[in-house]
SETI-901915 format. One record per residue: x, y, z of N, C-alpha, C in turn; residue number from 1; residue in one letter. Coordinates in steps of 0.001 Angstrom, whole numbers. Layout:
N
PT	X	Y	Z	X	Y	Z	X	Y	Z	NUM	A
...
***
This chain:
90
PT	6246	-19257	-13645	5958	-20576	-13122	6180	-20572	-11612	1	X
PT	4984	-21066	-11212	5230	-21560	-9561	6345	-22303	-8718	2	X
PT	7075	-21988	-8223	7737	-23201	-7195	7511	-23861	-6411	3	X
PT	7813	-24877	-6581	7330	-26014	-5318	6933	-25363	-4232	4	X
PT	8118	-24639	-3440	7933	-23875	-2450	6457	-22953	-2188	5	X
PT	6412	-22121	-3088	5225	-21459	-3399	3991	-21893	-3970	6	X
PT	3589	-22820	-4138	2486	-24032	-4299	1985	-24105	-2840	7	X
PT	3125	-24902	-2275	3032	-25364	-1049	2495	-24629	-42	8	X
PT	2931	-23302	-153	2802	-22154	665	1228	-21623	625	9	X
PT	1011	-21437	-545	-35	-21104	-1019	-1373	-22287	-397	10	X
PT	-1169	-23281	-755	-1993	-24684	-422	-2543	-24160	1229	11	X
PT	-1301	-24693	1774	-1539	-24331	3227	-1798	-22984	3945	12	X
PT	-1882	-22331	3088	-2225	-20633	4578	-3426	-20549	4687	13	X
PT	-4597	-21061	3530	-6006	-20680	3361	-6025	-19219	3042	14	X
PT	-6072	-19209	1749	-6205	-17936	1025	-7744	-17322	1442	15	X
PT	-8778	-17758	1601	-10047	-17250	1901	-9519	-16857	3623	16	X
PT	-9337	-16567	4236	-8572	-15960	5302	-7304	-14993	5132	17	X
PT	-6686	-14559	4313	-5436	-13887	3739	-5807	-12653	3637	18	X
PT	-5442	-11805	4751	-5318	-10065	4776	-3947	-9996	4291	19	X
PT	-4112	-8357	3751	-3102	-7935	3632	-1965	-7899	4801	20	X
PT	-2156	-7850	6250	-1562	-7428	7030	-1049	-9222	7212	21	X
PT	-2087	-10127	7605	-1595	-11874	7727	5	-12126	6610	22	X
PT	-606	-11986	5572	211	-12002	4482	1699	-11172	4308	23	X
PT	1532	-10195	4605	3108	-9163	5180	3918	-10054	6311	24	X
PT	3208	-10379	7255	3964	-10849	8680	3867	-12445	8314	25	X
PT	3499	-13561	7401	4302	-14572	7121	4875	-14397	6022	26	X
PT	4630	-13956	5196	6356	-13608	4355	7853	-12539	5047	27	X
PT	6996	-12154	6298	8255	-11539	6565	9182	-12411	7523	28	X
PT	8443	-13476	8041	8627	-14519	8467	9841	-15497	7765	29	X
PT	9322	-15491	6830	9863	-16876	5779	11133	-15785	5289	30	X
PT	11064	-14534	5686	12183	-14070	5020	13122	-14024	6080	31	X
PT	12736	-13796	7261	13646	-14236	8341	14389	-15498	8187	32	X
PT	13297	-16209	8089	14160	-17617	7837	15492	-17908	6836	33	X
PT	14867	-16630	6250	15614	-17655	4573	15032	-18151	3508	34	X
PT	13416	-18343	3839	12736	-18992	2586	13009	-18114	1528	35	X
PT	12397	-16704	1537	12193	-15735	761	12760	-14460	1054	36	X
PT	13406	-14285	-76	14545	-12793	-363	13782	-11718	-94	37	X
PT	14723	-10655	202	13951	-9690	847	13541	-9063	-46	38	X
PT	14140	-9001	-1473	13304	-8180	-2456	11952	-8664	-2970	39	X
PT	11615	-9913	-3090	10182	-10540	-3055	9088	-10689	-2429	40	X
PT	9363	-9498	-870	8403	-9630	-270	7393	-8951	-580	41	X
PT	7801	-7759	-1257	6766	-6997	-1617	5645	-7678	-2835	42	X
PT	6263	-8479	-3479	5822	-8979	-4734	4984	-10110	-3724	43	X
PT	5448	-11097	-3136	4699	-12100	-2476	3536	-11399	-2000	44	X
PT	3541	-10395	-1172	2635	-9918	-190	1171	-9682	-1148	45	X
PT	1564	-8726	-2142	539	-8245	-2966	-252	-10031	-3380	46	X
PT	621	-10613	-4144	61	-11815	-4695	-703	-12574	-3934	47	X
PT	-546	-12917	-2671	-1377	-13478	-1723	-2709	-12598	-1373	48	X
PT	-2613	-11452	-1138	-3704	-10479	-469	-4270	-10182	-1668	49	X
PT	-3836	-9994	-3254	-5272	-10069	-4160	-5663	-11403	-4345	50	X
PT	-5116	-12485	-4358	-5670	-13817	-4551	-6800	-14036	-3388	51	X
PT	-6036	-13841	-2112	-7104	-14064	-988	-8561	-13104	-1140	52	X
PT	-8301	-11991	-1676	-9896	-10961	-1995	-10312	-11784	-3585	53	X
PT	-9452	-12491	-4511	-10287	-13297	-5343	-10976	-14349	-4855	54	X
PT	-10616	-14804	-4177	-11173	-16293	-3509	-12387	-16125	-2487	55	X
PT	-11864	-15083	-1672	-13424	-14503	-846	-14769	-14203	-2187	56	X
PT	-14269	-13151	-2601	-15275	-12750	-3955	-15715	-13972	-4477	57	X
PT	-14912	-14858	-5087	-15771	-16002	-5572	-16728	-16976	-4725	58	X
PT	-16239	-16845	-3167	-16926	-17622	-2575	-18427	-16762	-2144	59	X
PT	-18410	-15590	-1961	-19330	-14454	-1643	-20426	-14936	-3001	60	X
PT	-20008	-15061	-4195	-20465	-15005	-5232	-21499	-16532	-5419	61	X
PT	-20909	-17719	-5222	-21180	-18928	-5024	-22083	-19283	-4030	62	X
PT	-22128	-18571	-3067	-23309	-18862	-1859	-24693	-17881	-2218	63	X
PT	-24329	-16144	-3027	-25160	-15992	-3178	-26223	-16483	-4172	64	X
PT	-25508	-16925	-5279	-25906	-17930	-6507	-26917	-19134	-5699	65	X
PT	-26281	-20039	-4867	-26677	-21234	-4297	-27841	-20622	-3449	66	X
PT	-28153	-19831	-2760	-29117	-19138	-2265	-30448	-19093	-2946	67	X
PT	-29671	-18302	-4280	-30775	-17866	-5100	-31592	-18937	-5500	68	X
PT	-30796	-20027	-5745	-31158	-21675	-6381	-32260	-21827	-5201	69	X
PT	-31824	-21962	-4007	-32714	-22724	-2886	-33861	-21987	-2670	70	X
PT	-33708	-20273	-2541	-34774	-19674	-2958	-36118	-19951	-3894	71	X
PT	-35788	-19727	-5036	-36566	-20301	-6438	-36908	-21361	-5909	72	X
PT	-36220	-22746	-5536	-36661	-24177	-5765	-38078	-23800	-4604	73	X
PT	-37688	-23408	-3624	-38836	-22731	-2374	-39767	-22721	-2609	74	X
PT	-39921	-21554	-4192	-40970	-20604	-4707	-41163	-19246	-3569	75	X
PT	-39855	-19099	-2954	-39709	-17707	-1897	-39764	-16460	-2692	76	X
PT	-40544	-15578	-2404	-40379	-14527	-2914	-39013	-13537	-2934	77	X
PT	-38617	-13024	-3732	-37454	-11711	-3751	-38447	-10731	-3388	78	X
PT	-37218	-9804	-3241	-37148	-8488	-2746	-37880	-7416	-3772	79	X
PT	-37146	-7904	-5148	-37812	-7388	-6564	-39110	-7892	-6289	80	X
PT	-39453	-9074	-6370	-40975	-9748	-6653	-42138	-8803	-5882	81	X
PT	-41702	-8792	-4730	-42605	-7615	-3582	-42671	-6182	-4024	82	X
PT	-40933	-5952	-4511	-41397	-4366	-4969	-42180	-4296	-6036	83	X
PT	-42601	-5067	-7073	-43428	-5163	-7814	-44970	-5447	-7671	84	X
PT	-45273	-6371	-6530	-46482	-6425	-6144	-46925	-5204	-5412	85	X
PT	-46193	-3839	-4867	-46632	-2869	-3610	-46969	-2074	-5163	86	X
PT	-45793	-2237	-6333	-46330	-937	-7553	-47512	-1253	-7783	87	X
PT	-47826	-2432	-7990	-49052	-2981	-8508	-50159	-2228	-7903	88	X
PT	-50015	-2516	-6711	-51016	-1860	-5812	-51308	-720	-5541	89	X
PT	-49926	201	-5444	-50029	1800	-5107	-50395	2356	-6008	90	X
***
């Protein structure tokens, strides 16, 4: 289960921006402080930097989808559609 703390944390950094390297240097941060023990940094670090490559991926995924939509609605040709019209022909 999440902690408040780590909700919070999470909310605000913008995970679609979250490198591995961003993610090391504010938890090492918060461990300066005191937020977070030094044995959890390693565990924090990972958790942020694969969430942040899930969240890119899904968004990568969602625009190309929405693309495809605006495409079609167009009636724009693909890339496939053409390589099929040059077989046709050659």
């Amino acid at each position: 289960m999440k902690t408040l703390l780590e909700k919070g944390f999470l909310a605000g950094i913008g995970l679609l921006s979250m490198t591995r390297e961003k993610a090391q240097q504010i938890i090492e941060d918060l461990s300066h402080e005191g937020e977070v023990q030094k044995s959890e940094i390693k565990t924090w670090v990972d958790q942020l930097a694969d969430r942040g490559e899930e969240e890119q991926q899904a968004l990568r995924k969602l625009i190309r989808d929405e693309m495809k939509k605006v495409m079609d609605d167009m009636g724009l040709a693909t890339k496939e559609d053409i390589q099929k019209l040059m077989e046709k022909q050659g």
